[in-house]
TIVEXGU-891857 format. One line per 2 residues: number of its first residue (from 1); for each residue x, z, y of C-alpha. Coordinates in nm, 4 decimals. Layout:
<recs>
NUM	X/Z/Y; ... .
</recs>
This chain:
<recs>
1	4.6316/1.2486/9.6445; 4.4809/1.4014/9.9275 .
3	4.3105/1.2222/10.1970; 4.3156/1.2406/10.5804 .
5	4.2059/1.1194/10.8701; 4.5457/1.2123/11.0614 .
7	4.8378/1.3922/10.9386; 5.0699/1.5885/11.2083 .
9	5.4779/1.6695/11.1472; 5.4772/1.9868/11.3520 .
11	5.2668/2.2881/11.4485; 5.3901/2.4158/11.7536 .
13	5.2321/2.3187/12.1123; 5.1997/1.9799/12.0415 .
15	5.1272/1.9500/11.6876; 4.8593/2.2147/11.7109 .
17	4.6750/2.0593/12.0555; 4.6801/1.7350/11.9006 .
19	4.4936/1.8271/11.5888; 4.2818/2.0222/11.8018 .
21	4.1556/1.7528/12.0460; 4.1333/1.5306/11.7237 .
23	3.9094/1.7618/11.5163; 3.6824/1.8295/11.8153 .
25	3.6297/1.4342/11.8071; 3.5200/1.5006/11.4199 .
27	3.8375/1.4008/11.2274; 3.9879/1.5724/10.9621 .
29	4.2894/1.6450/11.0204; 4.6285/1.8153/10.8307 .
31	4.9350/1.9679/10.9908; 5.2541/1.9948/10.8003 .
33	5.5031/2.2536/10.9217; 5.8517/2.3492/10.7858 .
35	5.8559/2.6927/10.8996; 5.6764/2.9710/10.8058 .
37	5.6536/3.1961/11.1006; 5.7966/3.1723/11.4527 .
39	5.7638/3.5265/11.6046; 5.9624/3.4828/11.9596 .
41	5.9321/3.1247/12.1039; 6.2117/3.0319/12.3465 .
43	6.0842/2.9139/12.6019; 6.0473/3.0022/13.0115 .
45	5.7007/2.9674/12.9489; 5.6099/2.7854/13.3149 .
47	5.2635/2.6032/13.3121; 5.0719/2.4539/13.5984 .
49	4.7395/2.6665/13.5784; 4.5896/2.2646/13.6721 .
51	4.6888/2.2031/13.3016; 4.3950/2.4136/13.2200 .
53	4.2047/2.0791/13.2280; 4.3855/1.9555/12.8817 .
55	4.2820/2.3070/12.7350; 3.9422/2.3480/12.5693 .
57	3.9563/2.7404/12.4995; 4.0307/3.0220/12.7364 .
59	4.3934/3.0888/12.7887; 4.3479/3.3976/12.9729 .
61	4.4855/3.6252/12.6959; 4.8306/3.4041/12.6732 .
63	4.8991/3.4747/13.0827; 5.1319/3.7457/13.1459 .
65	5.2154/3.6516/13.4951; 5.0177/3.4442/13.7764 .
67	5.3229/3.3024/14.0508; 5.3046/3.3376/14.4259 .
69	5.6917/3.2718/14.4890; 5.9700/3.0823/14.3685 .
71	6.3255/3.1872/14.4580; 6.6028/2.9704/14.4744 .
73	6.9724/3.1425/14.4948; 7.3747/3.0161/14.5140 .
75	7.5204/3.2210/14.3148; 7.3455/3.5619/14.3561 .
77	7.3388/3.4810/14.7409; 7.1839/3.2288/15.0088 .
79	6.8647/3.2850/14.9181; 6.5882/3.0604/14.9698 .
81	6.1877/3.1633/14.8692; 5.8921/2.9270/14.8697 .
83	5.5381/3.0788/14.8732; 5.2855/2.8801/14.6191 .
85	4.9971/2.7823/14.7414; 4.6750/2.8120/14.6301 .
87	4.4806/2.9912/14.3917; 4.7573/3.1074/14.1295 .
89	4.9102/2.7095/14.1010; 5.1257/2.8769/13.8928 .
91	5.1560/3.0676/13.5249; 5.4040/3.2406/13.2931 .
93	5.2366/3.2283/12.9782; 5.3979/3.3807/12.6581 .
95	5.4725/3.0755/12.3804; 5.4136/3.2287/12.0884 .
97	5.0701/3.3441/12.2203; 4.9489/3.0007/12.3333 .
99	5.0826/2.8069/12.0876; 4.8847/3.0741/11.8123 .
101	4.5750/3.0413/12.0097; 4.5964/2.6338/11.9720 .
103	4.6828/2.6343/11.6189; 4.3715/2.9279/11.5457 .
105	4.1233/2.7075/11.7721; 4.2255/2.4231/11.5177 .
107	4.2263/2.5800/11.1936; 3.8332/2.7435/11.3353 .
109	3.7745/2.3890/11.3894; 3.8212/2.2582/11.0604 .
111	4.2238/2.1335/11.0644; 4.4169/2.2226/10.7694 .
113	4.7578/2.3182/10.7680; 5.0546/2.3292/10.5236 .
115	5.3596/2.5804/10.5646; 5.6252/2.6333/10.4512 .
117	5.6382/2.2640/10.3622; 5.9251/1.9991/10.3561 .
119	5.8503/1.6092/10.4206; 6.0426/1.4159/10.1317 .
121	5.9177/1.0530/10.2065; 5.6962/0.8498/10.4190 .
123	5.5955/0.5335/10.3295; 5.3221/0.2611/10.4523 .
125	5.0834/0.1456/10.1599; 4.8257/-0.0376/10.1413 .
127	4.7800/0.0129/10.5347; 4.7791/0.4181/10.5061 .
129	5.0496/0.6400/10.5335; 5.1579/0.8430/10.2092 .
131	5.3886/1.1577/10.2657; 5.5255/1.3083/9.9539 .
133	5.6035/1.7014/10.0240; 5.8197/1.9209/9.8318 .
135	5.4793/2.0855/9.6795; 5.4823/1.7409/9.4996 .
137	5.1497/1.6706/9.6414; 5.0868/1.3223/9.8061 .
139	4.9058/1.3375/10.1495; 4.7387/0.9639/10.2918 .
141	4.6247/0.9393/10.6350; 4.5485/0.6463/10.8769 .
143	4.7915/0.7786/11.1706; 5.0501/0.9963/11.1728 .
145	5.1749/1.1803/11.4864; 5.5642/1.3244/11.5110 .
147	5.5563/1.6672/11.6777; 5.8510/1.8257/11.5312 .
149	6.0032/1.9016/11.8686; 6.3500/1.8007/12.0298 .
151	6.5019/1.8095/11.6873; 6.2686/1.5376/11.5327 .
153	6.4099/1.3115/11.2791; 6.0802/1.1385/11.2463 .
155	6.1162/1.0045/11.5874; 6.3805/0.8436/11.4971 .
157	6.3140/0.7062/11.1573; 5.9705/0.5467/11.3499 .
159	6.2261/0.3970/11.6126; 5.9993/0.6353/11.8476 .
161	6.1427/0.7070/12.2121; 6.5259/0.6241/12.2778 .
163	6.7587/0.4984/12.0325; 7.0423/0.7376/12.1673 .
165	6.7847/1.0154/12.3128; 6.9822/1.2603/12.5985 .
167	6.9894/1.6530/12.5934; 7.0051/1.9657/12.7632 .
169	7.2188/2.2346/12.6349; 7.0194/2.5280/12.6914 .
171	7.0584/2.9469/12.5656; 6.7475/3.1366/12.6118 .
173	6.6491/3.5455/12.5883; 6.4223/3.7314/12.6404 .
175	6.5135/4.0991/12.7754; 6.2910/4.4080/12.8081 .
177	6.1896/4.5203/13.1728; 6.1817/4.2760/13.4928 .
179	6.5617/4.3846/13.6116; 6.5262/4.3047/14.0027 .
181	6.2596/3.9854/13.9592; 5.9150/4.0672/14.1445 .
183	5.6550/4.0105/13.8703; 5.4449/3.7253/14.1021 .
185	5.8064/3.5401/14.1596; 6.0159/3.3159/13.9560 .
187	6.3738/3.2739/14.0414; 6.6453/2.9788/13.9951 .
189	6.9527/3.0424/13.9945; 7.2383/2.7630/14.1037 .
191	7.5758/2.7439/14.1373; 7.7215/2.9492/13.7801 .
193	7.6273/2.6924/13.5540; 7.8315/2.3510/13.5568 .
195	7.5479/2.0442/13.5544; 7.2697/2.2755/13.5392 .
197	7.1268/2.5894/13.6601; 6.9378/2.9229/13.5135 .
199	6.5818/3.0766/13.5640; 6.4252/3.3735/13.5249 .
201	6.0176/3.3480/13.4281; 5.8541/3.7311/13.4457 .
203	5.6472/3.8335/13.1424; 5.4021/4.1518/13.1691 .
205	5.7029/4.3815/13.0718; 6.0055/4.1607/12.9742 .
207	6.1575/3.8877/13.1500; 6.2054/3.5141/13.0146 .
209	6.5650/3.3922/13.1100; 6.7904/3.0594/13.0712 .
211	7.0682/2.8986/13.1351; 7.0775/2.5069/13.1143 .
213	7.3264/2.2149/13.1325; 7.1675/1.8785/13.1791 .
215	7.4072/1.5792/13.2391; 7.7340/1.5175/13.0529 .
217	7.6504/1.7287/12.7546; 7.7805/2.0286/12.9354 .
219	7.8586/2.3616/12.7024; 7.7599/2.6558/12.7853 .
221	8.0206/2.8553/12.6216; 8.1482/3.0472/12.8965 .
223	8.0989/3.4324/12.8486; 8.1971/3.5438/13.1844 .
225	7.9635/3.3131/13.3974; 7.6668/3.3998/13.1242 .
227	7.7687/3.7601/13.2191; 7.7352/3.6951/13.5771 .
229	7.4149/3.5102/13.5977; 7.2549/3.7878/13.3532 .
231	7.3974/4.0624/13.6414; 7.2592/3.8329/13.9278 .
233	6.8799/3.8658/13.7473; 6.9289/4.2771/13.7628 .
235	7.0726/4.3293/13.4576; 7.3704/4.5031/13.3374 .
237	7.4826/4.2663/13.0777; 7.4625/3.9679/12.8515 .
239	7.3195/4.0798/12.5203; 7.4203/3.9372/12.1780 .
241	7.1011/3.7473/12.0669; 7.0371/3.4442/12.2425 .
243	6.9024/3.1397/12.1104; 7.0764/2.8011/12.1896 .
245	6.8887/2.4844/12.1663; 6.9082/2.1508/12.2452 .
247	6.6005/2.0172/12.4725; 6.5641/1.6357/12.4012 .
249	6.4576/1.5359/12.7536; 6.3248/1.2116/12.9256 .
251	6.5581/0.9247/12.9264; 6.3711/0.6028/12.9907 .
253	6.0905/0.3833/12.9186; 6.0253/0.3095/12.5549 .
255	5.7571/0.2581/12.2786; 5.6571/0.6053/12.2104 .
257	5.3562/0.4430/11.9472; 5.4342/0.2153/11.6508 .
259	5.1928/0.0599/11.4184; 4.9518/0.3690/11.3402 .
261	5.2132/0.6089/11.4104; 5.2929/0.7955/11.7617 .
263	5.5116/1.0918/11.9402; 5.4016/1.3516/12.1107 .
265	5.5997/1.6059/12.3129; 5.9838/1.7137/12.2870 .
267	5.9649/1.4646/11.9754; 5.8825/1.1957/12.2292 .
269	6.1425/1.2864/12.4785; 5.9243/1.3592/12.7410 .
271	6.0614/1.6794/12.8465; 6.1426/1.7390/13.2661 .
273	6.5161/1.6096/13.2863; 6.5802/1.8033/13.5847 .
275	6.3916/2.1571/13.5467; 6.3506/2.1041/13.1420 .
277	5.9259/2.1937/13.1765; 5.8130/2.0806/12.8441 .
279	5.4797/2.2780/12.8407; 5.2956/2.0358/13.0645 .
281	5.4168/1.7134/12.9251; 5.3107/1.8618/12.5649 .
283	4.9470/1.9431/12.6697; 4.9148/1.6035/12.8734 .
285	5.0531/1.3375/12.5665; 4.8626/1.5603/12.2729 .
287	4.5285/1.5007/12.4937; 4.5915/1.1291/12.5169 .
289	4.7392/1.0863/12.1738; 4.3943/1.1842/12.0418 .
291	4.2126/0.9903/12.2789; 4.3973/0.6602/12.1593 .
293	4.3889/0.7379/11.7740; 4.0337/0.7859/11.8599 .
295	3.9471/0.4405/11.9789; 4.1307/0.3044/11.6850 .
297	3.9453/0.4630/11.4514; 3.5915/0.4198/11.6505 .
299	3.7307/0.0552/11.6474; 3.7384/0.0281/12.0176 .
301	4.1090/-0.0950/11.9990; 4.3096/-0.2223/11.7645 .
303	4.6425/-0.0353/11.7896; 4.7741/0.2301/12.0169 .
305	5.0042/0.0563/12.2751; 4.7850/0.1745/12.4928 .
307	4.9005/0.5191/12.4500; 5.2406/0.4497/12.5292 .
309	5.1377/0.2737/12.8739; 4.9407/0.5719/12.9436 .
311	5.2320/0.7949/12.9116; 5.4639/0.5780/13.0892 .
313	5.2596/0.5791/13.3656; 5.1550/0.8948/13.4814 .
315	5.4391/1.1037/13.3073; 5.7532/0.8408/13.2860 .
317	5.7528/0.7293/13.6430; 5.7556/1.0418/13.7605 .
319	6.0587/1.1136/13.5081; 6.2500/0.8253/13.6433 .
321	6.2972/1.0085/13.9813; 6.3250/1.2944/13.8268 .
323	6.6190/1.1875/13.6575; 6.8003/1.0281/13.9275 .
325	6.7576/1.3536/14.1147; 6.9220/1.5446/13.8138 .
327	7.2350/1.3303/13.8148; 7.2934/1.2984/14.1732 .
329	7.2241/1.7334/14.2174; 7.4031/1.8076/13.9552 .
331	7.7006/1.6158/14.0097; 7.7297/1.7335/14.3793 .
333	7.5328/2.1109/14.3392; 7.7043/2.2748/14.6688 .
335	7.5379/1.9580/14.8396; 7.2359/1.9518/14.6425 .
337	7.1494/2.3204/14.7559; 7.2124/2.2623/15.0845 .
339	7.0160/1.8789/15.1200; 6.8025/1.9615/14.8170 .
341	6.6756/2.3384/14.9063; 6.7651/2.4717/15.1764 .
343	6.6005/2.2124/15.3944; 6.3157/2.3039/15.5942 .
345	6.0563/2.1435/15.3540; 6.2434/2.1394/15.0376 .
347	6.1647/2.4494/14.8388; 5.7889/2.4252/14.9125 .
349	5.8420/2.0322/14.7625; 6.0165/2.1989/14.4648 .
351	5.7228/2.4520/14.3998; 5.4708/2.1742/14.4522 .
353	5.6488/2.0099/14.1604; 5.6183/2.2996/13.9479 .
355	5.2863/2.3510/13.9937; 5.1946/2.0027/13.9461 .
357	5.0761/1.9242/14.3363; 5.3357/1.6596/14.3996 .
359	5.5466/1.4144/14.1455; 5.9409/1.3827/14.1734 .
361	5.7927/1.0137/14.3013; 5.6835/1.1529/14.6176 .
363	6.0071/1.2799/14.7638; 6.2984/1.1434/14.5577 .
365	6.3517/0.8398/14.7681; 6.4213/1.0144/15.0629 .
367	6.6034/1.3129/14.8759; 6.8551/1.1049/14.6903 .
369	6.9329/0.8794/15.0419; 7.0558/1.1742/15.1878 .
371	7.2291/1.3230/14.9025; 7.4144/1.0128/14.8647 .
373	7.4924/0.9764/15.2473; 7.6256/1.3431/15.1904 .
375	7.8406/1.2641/14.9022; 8.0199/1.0105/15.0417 .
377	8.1488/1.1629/15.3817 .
</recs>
């Protein structure tokens, strides 16, 4: 039996920032992971560089790109661009780079971490968790976090999050060279994809793209569009490895904390429902996780409801607009580009989201009244 402050199912982003935070507050802590070694990371890789704030190291190495323009496009045409403002709001950092860095910061910092290693059991006794691996060794800890991304099973076992959680069908690649994307610009593309859209995040010398369907548990299945949007980026076509994953993204207010037990993350369904960031909401629940579990174990509170209300407040409520805007664009896209971009103010509102300036609760009242009023006529 081996003893713990905290134990953590998952070491990517979230699994790895959590420990972090929590063994800089001087907790031993252990991270289980099931997979050995992730070399590519799909992912867009969009942070707001104000995120830096939840980060105690330098990320400096992990930014390939710093983003002074985001272009929005109808399929390959009617294009719309919205300068950034500010001091580089706006990053593409590489996944697999960061999300090393957080888990080497830990590990300097005293966290421990198991891998390849499969959870067989998790039981409460005698008011500490016990997890039984398939090493046969027994692990006890007073709190356990679930970090084991969108396709948690933990989340659900704990009765963490939504009972019937929503996704996004998503494909990501990465391909070599920029094709026709200026490396200080992202680019979304509408108008291909049925219920969604795709992007295209520049690394130094490759270039981050997806496609993603968010409402209706669209498919994205259809060769000849994935061609197209692939052509529209500057490319000349769709290669064979892609990576298709299923983003479990924000569907509601619920407990994401049970007795001694919490979600961070994906495995809390917190990520963006309508442009799938799951970087930011990551970074912002791991540093409150460990700021809760902290105060129980300093005895400062007795359980970690506060954590959820946290979360709920400054993340959900954004969410909840953010939602609404998602079924009401994608539904009606021809409409939603023209209400929902091309307006005057509307692409610099959409960059001020992404770079974490404004909240989908500032502007969704009045963008959903007139997309609505659209829909109708």
């Amino acid at each position: 039996m081996i003893r713990f402050d905290v134990v953590i199912i998952g070491g990517g982003l979230s699994g790895s920032s959590t420990a972090l935070n929590l063994s800089k507050k001087g907790y031993s802590v252990l991270i289980i992971e099931k997979e050995k070694f992730q070399n590519y990371k799909a992912c867009a890789g969009g942070m707001a560089s104000s995120m830096q704030r939840f980060i105690p190291f330098d990320i400096e190495d992990s930014i390939e790109s710093k983003i002074k323009n985001v272009e929005f496009r109808w399929k390959a045409a009617d294009n719309v661009t919205a300068d950034l403002t500010g001091e580089s709001p706006f990053w593409i950092i590489k996944r697999e780079k960061l999300d090393q860095s957080f888990l080497d910061e830990s590990l300097n910092n005293g966290v421990q971490i198991m891998r390849p290693l499969l959870i067989e059991k998790i039981i409460k006794k005698y008011d500490k968790w016990e997890i039984t691996c398939n090493n046969k060794i027994k692990y006890t800890s007073e709190f356990l976090v679930i970090a084991d991304g969108s396709e948690s099973k933990w989340a659900e076992y704990f009765d963490l999050g939504p009972r019937k959680p929503k996704f996004a069908n998503t494909i990501s690649l990465r391909l070599k060279g920029l094709g026709d994307i200026p490396r200080d610009s992202v680019r979304f593309e509408f108008g291909f994809i049925k219920y969604g859209f795709a992007w295209a995040f520049p690394l130094r010398e490759s270039l981050n793209i997806g496609l993603g369907t968010f409402i209706n548990n669209g498919l994205l299945e259809n060769q000849v569009i994935n061609k197209q949007v692939i052509r529209s980026f500057g490319f000349d076509d769709f290669p064979q490895k892609t990576i298709t994953k299923k983003l479990r993204i924000w569907n509601g207010f619920h407990l994401i904390n049970g007795d001694k037990v919490l979600a961070v993350g994906d495995a809390a369904s917190l990520c963006d429902p309508f442009l799938a960031e799951g970087i930011r909401p990551s970074l912002i629940s791991s540093f409150y996780a460990a700021e809760f579990i902290d105060q129980c174990l300093s005895g400062k509170v007795d359980n970690l409801n506060l954590y959820t209300k946290k979360i709920n407040n400054i993340w959900g409520e954004s969410m909840a607009w953010g939602r609404r805007i998602a079924q009401i664009f994608y539904r009606f896209p021809r409409t939603g580009y023209q209400l929902g971009v091309k307006r005057k103010t509307a692409p610099k509102r959409i960059a001020q989201i992404l770079s974490g300036e404004m909240s989908y609760k500032d502007i969704a009242k009045r963008v959903i009244r007139r997309l609505i009023t659209r829909s109708d006529t």
